[in-house]
C-alpha positions in Angstrom: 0.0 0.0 0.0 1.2 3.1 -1.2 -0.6 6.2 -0.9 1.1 9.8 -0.7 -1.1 12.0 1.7 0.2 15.2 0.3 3.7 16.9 -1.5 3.1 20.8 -2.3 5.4 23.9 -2.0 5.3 25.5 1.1 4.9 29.0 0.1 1.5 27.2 -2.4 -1.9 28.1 -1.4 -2.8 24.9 -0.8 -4.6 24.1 2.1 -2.6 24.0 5.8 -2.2 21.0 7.1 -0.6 20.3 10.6 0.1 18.2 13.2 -3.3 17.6 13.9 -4.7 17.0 11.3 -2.0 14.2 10.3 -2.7 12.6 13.3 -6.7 12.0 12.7 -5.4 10.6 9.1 -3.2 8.4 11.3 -6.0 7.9 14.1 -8.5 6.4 11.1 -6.0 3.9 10.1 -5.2 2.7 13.4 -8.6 1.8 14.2 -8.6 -0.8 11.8 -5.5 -2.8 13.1 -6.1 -5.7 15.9 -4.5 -5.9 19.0 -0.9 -7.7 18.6 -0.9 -11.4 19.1 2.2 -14.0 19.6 1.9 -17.4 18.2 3.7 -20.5 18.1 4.6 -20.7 14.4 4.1 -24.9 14.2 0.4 -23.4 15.5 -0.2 -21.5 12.1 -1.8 -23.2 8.8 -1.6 -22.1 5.5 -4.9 -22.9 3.0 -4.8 -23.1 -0.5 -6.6 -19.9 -0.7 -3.6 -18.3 0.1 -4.2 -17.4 3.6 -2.9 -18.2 7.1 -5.5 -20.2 9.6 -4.4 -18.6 13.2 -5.9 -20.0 16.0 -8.4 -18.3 17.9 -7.6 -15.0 15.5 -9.2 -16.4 11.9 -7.5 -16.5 8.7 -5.5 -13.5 7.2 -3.5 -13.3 3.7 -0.2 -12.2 3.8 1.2 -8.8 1.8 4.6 -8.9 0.3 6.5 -8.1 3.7 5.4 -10.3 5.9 5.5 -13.1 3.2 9.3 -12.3 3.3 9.3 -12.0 7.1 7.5 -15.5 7.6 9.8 -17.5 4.8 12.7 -15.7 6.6 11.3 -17.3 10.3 11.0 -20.6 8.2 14.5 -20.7 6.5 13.7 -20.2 2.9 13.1 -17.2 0.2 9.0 -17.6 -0.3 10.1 -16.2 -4.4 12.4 -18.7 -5.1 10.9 -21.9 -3.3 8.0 -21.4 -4.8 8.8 -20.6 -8.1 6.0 -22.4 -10.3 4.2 -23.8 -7.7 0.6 -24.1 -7.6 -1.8 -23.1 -4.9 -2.5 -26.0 -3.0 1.4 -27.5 -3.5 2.8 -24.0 -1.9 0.2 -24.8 0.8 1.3 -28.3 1.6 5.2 -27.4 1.4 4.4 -24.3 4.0 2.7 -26.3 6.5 5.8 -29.2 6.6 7.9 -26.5 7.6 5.6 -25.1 9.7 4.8 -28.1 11.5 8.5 -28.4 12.1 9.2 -25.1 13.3 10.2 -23.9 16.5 9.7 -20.9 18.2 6.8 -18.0 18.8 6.5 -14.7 16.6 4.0 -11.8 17.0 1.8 -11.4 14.3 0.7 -7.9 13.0 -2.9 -7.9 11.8 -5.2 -5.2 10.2 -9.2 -5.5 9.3 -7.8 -4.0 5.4 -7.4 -6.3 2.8 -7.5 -6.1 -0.7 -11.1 -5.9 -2.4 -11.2 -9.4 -4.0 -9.1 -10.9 -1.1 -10.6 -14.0 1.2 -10.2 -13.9 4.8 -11.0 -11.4 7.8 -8.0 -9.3 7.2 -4.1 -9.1 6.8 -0.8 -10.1 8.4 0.8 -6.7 8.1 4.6 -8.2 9.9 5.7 -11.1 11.4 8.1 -9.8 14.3 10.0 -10.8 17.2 8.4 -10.7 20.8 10.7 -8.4 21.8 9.0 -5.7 19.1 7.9 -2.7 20.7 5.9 -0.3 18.0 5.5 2.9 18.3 2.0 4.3 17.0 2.0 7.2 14.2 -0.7 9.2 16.4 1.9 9.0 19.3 4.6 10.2 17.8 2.9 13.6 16.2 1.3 14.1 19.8 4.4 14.4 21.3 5.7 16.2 18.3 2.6 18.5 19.4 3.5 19.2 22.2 7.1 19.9 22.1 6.3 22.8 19.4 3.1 24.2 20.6 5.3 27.2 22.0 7.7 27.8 19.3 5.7 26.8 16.3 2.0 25.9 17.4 0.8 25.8 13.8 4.0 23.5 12.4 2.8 22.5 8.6 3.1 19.1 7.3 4.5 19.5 3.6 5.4 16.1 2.4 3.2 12.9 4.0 3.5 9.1 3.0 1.6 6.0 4.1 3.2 2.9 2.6 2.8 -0.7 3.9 6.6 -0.6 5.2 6.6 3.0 6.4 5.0 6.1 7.4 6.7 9.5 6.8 6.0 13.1 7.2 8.2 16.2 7.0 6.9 19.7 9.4 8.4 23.0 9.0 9.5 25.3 11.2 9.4 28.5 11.2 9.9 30.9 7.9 12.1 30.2 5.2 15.9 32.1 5.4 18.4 32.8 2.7 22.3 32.6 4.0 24.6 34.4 2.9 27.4 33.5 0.3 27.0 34.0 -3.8 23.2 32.7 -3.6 23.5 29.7 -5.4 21.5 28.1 -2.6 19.3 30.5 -2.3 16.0 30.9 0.3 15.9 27.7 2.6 13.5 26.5 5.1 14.0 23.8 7.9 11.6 21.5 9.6 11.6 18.0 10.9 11.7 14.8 9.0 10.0 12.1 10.6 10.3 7.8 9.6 8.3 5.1 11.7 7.5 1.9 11.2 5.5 -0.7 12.5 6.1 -4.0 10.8 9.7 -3.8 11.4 11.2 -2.6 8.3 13.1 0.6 9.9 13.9 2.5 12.8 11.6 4.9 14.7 13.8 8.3 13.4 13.3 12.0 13.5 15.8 14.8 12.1 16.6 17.7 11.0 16.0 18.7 7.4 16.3 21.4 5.0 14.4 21.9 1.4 16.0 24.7 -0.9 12.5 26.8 -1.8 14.0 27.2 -5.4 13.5 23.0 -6.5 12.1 21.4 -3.3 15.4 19.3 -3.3 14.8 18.3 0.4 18.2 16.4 2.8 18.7 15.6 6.5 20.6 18.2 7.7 24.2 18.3 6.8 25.0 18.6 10.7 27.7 16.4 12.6 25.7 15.1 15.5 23.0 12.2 15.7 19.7 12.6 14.7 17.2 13.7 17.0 15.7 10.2 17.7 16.8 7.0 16.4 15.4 4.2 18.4 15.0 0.5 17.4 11.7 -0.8 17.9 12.5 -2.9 21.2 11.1 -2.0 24.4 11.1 1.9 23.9 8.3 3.7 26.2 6.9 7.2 25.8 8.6 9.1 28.1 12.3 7.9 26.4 10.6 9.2 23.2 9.7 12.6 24.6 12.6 12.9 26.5 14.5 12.9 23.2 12.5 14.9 21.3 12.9 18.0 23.8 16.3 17.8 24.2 16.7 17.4 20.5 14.8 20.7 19.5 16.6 22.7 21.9 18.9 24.9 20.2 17.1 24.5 16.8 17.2 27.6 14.6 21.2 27.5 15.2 21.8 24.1 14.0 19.4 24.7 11.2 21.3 27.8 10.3 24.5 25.8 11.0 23.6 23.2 8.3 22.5 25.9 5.9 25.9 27.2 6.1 27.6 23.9 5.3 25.3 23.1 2.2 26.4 27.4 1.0 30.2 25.7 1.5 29.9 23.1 -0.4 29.3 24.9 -3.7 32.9 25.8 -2.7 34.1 22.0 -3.1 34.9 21.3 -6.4 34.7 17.6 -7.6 36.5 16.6 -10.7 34.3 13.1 -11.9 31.0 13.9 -11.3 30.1 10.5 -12.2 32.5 8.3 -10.4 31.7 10.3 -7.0 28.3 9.5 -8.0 28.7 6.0 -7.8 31.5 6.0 -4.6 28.5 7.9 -2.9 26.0 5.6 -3.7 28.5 2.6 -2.8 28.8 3.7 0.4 25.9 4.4 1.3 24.9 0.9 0.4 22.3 1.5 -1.8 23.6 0.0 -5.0 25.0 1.4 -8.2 21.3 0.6 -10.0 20.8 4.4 -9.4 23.9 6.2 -10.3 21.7 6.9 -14.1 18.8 8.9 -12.4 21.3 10.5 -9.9 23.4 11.4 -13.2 19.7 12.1 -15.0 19.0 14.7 -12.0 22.9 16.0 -12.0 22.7 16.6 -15.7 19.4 19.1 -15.0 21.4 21.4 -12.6 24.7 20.5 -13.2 27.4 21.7 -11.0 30.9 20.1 -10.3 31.0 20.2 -6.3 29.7 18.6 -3.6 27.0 21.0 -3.8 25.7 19.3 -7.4 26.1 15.6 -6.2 23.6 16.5 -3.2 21.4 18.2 -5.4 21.6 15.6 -7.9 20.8 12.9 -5.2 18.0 14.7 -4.0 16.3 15.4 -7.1 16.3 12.1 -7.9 14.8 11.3 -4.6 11.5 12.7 -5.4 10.9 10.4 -8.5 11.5 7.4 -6.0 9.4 5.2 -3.4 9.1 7.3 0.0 11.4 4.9 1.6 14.6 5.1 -1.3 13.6 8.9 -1.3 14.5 9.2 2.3 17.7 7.0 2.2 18.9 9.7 -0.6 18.1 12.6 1.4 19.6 11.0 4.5 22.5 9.9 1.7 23.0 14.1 0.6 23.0 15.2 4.3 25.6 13.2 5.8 27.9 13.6 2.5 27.8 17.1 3.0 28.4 17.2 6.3 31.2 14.6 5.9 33.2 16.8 3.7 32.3 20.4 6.1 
């Protein structure tokens, strides 16, 4: 599931969204997921309609994330086991292992399934007992609260449901320009926010900064941690809150601080464009397969500094999935700040 709440300008006229009213869109979807349950996996039963039988629970079809988390608990890759296999033979071959497996997982259920789907719902994740999540609606209450002094009316300008990930960037405050031969030009910051609950990331909010004149948002090229970065294992609200306050002290300056860094970089010429392209990419871990739309995006505003392979990264970001667009911006912040 994929669906992109909103993604305008922030100086549009469209209409203002905050906090608030994120967290009703947040609240809606929320209702619809059950209460957490932890089974023995030799307990569960695949059918030949494609489902899993849970005891006590009902049956519940599997998206493609928790069929990769559930072949992983088993020992196999669901794609290539079974490749070519028919219905009822993929449901025979799943319930040998799973009568043979050990162990107990917590299952991850929502009422939502798709339209022509059987079954009273869907196994969202297949996670560890240990898994602590942390709900959307919590996390932009606290957010709430920690700015309903300095920026009661925060706006969301970028918001995205997927079925791995929910993310949401606020600004703060108005936009500034810094100083230097304007190349960067005016530049607003806010808060980028990441969550998960089935397990495929950490719980993460940080600083970020959009250049007004293409929308090119990054994390903020700033050497210190993010604001929160918590694995989903027993985390509580207070730890949360805790962090978010002491994060957001200080905030204009190390806004301004990482304004002045991405100014700098224009400064910091780079001689192959391409290959620091790829070295970026490399190191970053996420795979040469996008050094052409970086390049694409590079060629479109082409400038031979640090300051044009950020840009380049995060233009590219926006034509991605949310969760690839925020590894690039994450990518374009810390290679920035890296080289400051």
């Amino acid at each position: 599931m994929q669906a992109t709440v909103l993604d305008f300008p922030p100086t549009s006229r469209a209409p203002r969204t905050t906090l608030a009213d994120l967290a009703h869109t947040f609240a809606e979807r929320e209702s619809r997921e059950n209460p957490d349950f932890d089974v023995r996996l030799s307990s569960l039963t695949a059918t030949s309609a494609g489902t899993i039988d849970v005891p006590g629970h009902g049956e519940f079809g599997l998206n493609d994330w928790s069929r990769g988390q559930l072949s992983h608990s088993l020992g196999f890759t669901w794609a290539r086991f079974f490749a070519g296999a028919g219905s009822s033979d993929r449901a025979d071959d799943l319930n040998r292992r799973l009568r043979r497996a050990g162990g107990t997982v917590r299952l991850r259920t929502t009422t939502e399934k798709p339209a022509d789907a059987v079954g009273d719902g869907t196994i969202r994740a297949v996670v560890t007992r240990g898994f602590t999540p942390v709900k959307d609606t919590l996390v932009t209450s606290l957010l709430a609260d920690a700015l309903r002094v300095s920026d009661p009316d925060a706006r969301i300008v970028r918001s995205s449901v997927t079925g791995l990930s929910t993310s949401f960037v606020v600004k703060l405050g108005e936009a500034f320009k810094p100083g230097g031969p304007g190349r960067v030009g005016e530049v607003w910051g806010g808060l980028l926010v990441r969550n998960s609950g089935v397990g495929y990331s950490r719980l993460v909010v940080d600083l970020h900064l959009v250049r007004l004149a293409c929308l090119n948002g990054m994390v903020c090229p700033v050497q210190m941690p993010a604001i929160v970065r918590a694995r989903h294992a027993w985390l509580d609200e207070g730890q949360i809150r805790q962090a978010i306050t002491a994060g957001l002290d200080g905030l204009g300056e190390k806004l301004r601080r990482g304004t002045h860094v991405l100014e700098e970089s224009a400064h910091h010429g780079v001689d192959d464009v391409e290959a620091e392209v790829r070295r970026v990419l490399q190191n970053a871990r996420l795979g040469v397969r996008l050094a052409r739309p970086v390049l694409e995006a590079y060629s479109r505003e082409p400038h031979p500094s640090r300051f044009g392979i950020s840009q380049a990264l995060t233009l590219a970001a926006q034509s991605t999935t949310p969760e690839v667009r925020l590894q690039l911006e994450v990518t374009a912040g810390r290679y920035l700040a890296s080289g400051a």
